[in-house]
C-alpha positions as CSV (number, residue, x, y, z in Angstrom):
1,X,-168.4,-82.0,-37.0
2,X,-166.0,-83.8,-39.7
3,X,-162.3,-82.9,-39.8
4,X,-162.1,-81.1,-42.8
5,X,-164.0,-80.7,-46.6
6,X,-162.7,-82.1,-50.0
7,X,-163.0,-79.5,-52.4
8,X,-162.8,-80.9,-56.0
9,X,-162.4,-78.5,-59.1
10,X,-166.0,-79.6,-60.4
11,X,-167.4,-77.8,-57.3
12,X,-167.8,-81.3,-55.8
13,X,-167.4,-81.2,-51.5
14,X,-166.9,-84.6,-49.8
15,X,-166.2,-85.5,-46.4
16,X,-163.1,-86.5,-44.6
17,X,-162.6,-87.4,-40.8
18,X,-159.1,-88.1,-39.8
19,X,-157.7,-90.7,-37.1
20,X,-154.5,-92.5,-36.3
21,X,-155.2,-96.7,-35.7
22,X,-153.9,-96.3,-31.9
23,X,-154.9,-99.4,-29.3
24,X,-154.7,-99.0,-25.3
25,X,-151.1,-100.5,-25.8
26,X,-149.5,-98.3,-28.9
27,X,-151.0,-94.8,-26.7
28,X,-148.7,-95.9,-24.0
29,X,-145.7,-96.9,-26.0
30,X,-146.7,-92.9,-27.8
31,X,-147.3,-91.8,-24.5
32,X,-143.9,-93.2,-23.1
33,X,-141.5,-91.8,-25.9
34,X,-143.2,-88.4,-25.7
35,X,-142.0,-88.4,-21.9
36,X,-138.6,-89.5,-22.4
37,X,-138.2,-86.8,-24.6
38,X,-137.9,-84.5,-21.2
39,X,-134.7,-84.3,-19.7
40,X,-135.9,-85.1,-15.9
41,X,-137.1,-88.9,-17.4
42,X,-134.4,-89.5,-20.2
43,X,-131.5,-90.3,-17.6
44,X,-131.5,-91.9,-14.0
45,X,-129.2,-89.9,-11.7
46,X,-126.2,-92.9,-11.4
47,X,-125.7,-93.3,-7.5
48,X,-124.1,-97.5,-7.4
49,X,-123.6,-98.3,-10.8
50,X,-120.1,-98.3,-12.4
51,X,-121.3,-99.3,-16.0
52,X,-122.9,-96.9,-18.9
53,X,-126.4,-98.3,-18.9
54,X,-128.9,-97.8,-21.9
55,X,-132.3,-99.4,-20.7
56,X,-135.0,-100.1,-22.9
57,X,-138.6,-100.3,-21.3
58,X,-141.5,-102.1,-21.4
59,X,-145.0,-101.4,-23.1
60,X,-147.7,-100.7,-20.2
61,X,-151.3,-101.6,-21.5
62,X,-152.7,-98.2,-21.2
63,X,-151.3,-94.3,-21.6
64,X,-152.4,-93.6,-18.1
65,X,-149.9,-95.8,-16.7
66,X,-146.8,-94.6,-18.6
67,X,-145.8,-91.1,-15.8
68,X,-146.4,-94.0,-12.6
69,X,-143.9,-95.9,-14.0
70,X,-141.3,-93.8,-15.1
71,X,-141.4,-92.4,-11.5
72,X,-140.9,-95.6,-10.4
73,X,-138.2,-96.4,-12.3
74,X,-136.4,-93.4,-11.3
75,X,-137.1,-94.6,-7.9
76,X,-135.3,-98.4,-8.3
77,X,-133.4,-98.5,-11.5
78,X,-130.0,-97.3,-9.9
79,X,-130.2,-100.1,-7.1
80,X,-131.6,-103.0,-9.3
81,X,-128.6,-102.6,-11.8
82,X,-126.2,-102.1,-9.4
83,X,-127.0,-105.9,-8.1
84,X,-127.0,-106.8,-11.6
85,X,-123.4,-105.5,-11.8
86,X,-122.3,-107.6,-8.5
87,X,-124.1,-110.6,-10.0
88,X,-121.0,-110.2,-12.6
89,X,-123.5,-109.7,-15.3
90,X,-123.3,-106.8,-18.0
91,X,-126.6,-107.1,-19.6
92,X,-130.4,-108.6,-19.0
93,X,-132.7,-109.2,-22.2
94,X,-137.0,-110.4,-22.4
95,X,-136.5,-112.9,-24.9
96,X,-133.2,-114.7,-23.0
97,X,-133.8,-118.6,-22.5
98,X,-131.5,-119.3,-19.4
99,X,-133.5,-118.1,-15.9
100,X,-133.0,-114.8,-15.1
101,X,-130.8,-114.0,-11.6
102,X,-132.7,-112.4,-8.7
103,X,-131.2,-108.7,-10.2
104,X,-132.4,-110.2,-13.5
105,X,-135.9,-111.0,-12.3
106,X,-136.1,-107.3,-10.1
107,X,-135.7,-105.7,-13.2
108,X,-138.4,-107.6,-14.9
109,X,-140.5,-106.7,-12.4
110,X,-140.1,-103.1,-12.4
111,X,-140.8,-103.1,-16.3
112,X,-137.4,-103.2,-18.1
113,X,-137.6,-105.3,-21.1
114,X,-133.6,-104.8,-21.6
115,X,-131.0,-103.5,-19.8
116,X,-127.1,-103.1,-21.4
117,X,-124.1,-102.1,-19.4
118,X,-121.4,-100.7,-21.3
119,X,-117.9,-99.8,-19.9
120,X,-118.0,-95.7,-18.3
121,X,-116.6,-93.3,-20.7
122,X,-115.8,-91.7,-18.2
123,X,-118.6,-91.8,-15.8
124,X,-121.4,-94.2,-15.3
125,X,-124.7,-92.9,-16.5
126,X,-127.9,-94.4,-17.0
127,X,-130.3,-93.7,-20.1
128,X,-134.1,-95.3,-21.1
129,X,-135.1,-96.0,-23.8
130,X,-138.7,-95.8,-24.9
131,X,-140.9,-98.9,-25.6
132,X,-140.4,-100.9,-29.0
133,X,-142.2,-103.7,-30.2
134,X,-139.8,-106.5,-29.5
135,X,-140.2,-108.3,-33.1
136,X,-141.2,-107.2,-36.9
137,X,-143.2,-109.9,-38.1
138,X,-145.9,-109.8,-41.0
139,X,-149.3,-109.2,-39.5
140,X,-152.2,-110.9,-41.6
141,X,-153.5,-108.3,-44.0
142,X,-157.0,-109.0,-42.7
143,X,-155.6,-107.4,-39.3
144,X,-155.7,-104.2,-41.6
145,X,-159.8,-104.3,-42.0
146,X,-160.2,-105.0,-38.5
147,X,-158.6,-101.6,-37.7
148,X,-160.4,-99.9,-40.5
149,X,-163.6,-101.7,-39.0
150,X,-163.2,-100.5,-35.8
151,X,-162.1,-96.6,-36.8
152,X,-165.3,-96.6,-39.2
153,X,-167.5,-97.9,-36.6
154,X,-165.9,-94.7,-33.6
155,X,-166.2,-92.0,-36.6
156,X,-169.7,-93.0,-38.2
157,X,-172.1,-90.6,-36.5
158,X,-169.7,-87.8,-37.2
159,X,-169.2,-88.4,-41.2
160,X,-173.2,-89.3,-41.1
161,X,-173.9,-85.7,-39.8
162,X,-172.0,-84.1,-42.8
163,X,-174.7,-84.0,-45.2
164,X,-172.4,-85.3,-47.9
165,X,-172.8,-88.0,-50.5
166,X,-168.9,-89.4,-50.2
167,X,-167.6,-89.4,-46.9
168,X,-164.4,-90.4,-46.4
169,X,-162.4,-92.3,-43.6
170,X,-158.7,-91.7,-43.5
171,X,-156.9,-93.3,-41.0
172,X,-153.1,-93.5,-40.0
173,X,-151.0,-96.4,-39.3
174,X,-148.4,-95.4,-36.8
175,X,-145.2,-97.2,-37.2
176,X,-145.4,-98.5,-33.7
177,X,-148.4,-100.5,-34.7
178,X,-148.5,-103.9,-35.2
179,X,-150.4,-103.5,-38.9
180,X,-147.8,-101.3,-40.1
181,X,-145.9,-104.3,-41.8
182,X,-148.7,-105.3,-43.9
183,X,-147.6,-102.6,-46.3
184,X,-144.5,-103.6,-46.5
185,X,-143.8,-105.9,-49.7
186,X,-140.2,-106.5,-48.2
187,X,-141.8,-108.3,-45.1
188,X,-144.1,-110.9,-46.5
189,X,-143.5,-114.2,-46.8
190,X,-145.1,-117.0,-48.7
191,X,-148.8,-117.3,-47.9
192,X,-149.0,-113.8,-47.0
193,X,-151.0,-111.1,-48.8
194,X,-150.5,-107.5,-49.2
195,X,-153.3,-106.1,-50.2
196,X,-156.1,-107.6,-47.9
197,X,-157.9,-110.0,-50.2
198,X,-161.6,-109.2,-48.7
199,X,-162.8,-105.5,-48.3
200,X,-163.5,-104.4,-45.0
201,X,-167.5,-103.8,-43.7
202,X,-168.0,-99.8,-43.8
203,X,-171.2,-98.9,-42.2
204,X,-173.1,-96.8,-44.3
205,X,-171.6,-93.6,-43.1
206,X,-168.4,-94.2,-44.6
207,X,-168.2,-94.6,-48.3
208,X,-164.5,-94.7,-48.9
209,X,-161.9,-95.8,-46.4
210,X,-157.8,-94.6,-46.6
211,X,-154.8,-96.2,-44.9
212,X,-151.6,-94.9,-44.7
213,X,-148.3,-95.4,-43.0
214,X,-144.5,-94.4,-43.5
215,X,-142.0,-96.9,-42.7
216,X,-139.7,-98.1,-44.9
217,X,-141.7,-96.3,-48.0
218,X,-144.5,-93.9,-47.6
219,X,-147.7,-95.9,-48.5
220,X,-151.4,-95.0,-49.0
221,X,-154.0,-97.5,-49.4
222,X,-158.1,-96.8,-50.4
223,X,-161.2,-98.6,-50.7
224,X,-164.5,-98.3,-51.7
225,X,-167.6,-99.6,-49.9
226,X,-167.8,-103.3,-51.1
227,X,-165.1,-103.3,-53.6
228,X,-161.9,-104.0,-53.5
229,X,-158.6,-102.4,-51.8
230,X,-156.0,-100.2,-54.3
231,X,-152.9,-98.6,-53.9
232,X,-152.4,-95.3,-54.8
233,X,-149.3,-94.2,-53.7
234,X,-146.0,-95.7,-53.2
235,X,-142.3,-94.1,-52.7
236,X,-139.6,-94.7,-50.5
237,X,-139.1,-92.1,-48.1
């Protein structure tokens, strides 16, 4: 069954079904700051290190991956920053250019995309950080109808069972997703669009598509089988 009913004041009842755009990789970065919320993954009891460490991880391709890892980590982190410390170096980083030191290259293998040691105030500690995405770029605004594409294609059997004549697809960008910037006006640069210029292919299931995200401003986007997109909300948040 659909999520929920659109109940108009005509007496008019549409269909809605309700998804968030979420690939294998943005579940795991979810998945990962969901766990680091609990205290017995947020911190790494300090045994060698004599710095303040805040440690950012890396994005693991799948959800299912994220609790293995963190246990690691709680395993090694301690020893492979205390070797970064004796190598007389305060801080690692993914995007460095120089070659990473054998502590450097440790920590890359056990999934830390960056590592800063700050002076103990007063006692060393260690914290994680959850996964980020390591740049904000534009994404193409065509990215936008492949996800819509792809959620309409998953939720078409669902909205084709409701018996309605408009069934709608609303779908949420999550601000850990790559598309999220294509709302963003601030973000584009010249060549890039904002509203994507072609409409994405809605099966016949879905007459109306949504997108939405909240960012920088709180944005919603619609479109109508083979017309064109429109935006029909914007405010900052």
């Amino acid at each position: 069954m659909h999520d929920l009913d659109l109940r108009w004041p005509s007496g008019r009842i549409e269909a809605m079904e309700v998804t968030s755009a979420a690939g294998g990789e943005v579940s795991a970065m979810k998945a990962a700051a969901h766990d680091l919320l609990k205290p017995q993954f947020a911190t790494v009891q300090p045994v060698k290190v004599r710095r303040a460490w805040l440690v950012a991880l890396g994005a693991k391709p799948h959800w299912q991956e994220v609790r293995p890892h963190l246990e690691e980590v709680h395993r090694q982190l301690d020893e492979c920053l205390a070797a970064l410390e004796a190598e007389g170096l305060p801080y690692v980083y993914s995007w460095q250019t120089r070659p990473l030191s054998k502590a450097g290259r440790a920590l890359r293998d056990l999934g830390v995309a960056t590592a800063i040691g700050l002076a103990a105030d007063p006692d060393p500690v260690i914290f994680l950080l959850p996964p980020r995405l390591e740049e904000v770029e534009p994404a193409a605004a065509s990215l936008l109808n492949d996800e819509i594409e792809a959620n309409a294609r998953a939720n078409a059997d669902k909205l084709g069972r409701s018996g309605r004549s408009k069934r709608h697809l609303f779908v949420w960008i999550d601000h850990i997703h790559p598309v999220w910037t294509v709302f963003e006006s601030m973000l584009l640069e010249e060549g890039w669009d904002l509203l994507p210029p072609e409409p994405p292919e809605l099966p016949p299931e879905v007459t109306t598509a949504w997108a939405a995200t909240e960012v920088f401003d709180t944005v919603v986007w619609r479109v109508h089988r083979s017309m064109q997109w429109e935006e029909v909300f914007r405010a900052p948040r």
